[in-house]
N, C-alpha and C positions, 0 to 999 in steps of 0.2 A: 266603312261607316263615316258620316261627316262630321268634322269636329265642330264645333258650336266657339264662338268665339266669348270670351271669361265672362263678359256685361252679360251672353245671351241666355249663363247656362240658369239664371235664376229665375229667368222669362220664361214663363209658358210658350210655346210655340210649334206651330203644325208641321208636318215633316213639309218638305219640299217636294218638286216633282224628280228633281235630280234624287234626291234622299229614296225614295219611293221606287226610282228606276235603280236604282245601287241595290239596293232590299231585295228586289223580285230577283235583278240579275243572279245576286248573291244567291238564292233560294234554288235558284233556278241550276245555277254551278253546279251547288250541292247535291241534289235532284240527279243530275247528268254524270257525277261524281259515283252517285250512289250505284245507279244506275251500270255502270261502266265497270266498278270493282263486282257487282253481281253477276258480270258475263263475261271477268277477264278470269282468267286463271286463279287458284290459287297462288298466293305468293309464297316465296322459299319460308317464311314466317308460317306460315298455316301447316305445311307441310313439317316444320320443324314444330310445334303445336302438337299434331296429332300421334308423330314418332316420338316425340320425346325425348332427342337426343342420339335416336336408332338412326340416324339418317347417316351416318359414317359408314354405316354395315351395309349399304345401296351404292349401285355404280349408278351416274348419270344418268343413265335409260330409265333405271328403275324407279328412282327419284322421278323420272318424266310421267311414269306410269301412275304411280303414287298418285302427281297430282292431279292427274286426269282421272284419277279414280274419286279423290277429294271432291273436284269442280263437277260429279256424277252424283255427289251425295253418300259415296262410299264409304267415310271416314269413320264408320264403326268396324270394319274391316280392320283398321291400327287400333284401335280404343284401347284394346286388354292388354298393348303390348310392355313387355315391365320395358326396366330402366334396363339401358347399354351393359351387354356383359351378364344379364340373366335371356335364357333362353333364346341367344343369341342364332342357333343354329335350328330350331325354327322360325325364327324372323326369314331367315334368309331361303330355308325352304317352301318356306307359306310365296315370300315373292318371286321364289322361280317359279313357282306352281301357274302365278299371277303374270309372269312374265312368259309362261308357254301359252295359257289359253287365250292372252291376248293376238300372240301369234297364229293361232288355232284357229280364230274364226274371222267372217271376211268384214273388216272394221274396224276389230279388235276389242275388247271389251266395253269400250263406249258404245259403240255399234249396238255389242248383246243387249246391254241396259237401256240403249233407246229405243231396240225393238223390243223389248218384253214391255218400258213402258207405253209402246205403242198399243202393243195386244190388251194389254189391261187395260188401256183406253177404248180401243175398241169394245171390249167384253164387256165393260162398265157403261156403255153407250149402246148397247147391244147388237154392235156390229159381228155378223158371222165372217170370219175369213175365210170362209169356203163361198163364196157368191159367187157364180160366174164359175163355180169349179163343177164340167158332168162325170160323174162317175160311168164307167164304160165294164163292160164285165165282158173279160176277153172269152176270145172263140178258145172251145176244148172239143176233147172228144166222150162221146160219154163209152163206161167202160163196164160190161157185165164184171162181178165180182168171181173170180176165179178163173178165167178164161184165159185161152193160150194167150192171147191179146194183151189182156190186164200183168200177166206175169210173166213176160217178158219185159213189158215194161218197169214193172215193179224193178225185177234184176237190174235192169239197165240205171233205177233212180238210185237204189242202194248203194250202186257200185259212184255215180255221181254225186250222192251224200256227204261220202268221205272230203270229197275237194269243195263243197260248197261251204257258203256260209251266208246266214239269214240276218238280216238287221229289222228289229220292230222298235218304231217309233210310239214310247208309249208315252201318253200324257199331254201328247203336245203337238204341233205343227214338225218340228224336228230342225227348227231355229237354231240351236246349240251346233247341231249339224253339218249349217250354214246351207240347209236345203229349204229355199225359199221359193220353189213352185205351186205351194198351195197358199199364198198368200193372193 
């Protein structure tokens, strides 16, 4: 700000162009300031905010995670957490939990929450994620019901039953997965 010299300060007087260029500058800083803390990280202050003190019960990683779960919008995830020393061994099991599924899928948890809020973007925009996807219905054979044909086969799937195992995607593309061929 420019200081006014003692005679000027009782004078009416228009800013300057200098004055005027300081102002915007200034606005401009702040603007750019603001700007910059809404896309840097949370600070160890936010993250000690949300924990409440719980941040001794985290190793370094987990603190990493935390705040990348913070800068997600995550931070009701810690909301309900009490004070250090109550419930302290579920603090710590809720963030291994946090700290496996970020391992779990391919991104890590940032990953999962920019693509689901992708999907809702799209779904809310009424983009289908299946465009571009043909469905194909594979070759079989067909099989009279009872026939030597049909139950020998039959025998042979029962006996491959045992060692199989079925996955169904319900609900969803199968994103959590990390199976992202129908997208």
């Amino acid at each position: 700000m420019q200081e006014l010299p003692d005679h000027a300060a009782d004078e009416p007087h228009a800013p300057t162009a200098h004055a005027a260029g300081a102002a915007a500058a200034g606005a401009a800083a702040a603007a750019g300031a603001a700007a910059a803390a809404a896309e840097a990280p949370p600070a160890v202050d936010a993250v000690a905010a949300v924990l409440k003190g719980n941040e001794a019960l985290l190793t370094a990683k987990e603190l990493e995670l935390v705040r990348a779960l913070l800068q997600e919008g995550q931070g009701h995830v810690f909301e309900a957490w009490p004070a250090p020393g109550t419930g302290d061994a579920d603090k710590r099991r809720l963030v291994a939990q946090l700290v496996q599924l970020d391992a779990s899928y391919h991104g890590g948890l940032t990953a999962y929450i920019g693509n689901a809020k992708e999907l809702l973007r799209d779904s809310r925009e009424g983009r289908n994620p299946f465009d571009g996807y043909t469905p194909s219905v594979p070759e079989g054979e067909n099989l009279d019901f009872g026939s030597r044909r049909f139950l020998d086969l039959e025998e042979g799937g029962l006996a491959a039953a045992a060692r199989a195992a079925f996955v169904l995607v319900a609900g969803g593309l199968g994103e959590r997965l990390g199976y992202s061929a129908v997208h």
